[in-house]
C-alpha positions as CSV (number, residue, x, y, z in Angstrom):
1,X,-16.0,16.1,-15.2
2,X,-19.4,16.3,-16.3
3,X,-22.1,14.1,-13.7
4,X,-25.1,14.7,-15.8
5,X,-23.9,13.0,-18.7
6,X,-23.0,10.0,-17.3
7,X,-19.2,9.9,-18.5
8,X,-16.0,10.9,-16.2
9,X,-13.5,12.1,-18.4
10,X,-9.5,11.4,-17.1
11,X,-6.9,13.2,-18.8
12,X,-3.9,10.9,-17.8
13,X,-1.2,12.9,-20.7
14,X,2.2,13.3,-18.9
15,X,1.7,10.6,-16.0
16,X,4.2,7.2,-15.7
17,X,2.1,4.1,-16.5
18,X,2.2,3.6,-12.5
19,X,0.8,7.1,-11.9
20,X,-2.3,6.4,-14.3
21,X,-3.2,3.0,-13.2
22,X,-3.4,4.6,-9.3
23,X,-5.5,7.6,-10.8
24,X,-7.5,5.7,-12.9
25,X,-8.5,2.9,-10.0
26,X,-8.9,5.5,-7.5
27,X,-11.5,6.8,-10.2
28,X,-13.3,3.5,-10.5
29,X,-13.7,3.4,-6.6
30,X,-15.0,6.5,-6.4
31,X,-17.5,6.9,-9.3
32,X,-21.0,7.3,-8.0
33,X,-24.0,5.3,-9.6
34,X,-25.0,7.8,-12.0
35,X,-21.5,7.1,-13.9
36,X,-21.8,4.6,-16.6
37,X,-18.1,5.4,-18.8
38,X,-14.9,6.6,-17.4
39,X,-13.2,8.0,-20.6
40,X,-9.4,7.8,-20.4
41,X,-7.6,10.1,-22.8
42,X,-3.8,9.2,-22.4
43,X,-2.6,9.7,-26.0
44,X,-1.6,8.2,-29.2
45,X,2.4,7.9,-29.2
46,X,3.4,8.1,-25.7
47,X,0.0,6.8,-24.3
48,X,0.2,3.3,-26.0
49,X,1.8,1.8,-22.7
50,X,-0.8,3.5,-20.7
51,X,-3.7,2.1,-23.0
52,X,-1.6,-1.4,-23.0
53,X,-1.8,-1.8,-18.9
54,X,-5.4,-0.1,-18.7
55,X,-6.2,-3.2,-20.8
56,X,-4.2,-5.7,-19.0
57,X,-5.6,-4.0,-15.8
58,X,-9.4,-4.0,-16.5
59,X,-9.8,-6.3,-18.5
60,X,-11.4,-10.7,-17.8
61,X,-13.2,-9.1,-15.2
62,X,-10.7,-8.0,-13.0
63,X,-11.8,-5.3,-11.4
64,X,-15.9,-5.6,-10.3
65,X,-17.1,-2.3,-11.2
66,X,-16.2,-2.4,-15.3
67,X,-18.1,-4.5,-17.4
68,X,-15.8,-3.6,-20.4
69,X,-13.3,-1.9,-22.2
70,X,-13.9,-0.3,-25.5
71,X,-11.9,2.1,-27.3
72,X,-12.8,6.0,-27.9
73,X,-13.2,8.1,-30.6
74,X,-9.9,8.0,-31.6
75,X,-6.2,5.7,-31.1
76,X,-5.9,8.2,-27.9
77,X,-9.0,7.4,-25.9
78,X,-9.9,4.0,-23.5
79,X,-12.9,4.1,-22.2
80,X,-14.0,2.1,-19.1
81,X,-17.7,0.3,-19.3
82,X,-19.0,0.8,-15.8
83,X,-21.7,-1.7,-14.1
């Protein structure tokens, strides 16, 4: 995790879709001010459920703290808009 940039990064390979929905909104809570993109990287093949219910999760504003979801540098990476 680097602070100064801004950006959280969450490495959520070998969790249940369960496991990284609890991490990644226990990440959300706890992100200071400073943090303006929570970057998920759960994976390409085995990581599409996980991207699929971060969507359905965070998405419509669901959750108050993300303003939007947009995806990373590559098919493996979500990342989380903070407000």
């Amino acid at each position: 995790m680097n602070l100064t940039s801004g950006i959280i990064e969450i490495d959520l390979h070998g969790l249940r879709v369960e496991e990284a929905i609890k991490k990644v909104k226990s990440e959300v809570r706890k992100a200071p001010g400073s943090v303006y993109t929570i970057r998920l990287i759960h994976g390409f093949h085995g990581g599409t459920r996980i991207r699929e219910a971060i969507e359905d999760e965070f998405s419509y504003g669901r959750d108050d703290k993300v303003k939007s979801i947009r995806p990373g540098m590559n098919q493996g990476i979500t990342e989380l808009i903070l407000r």
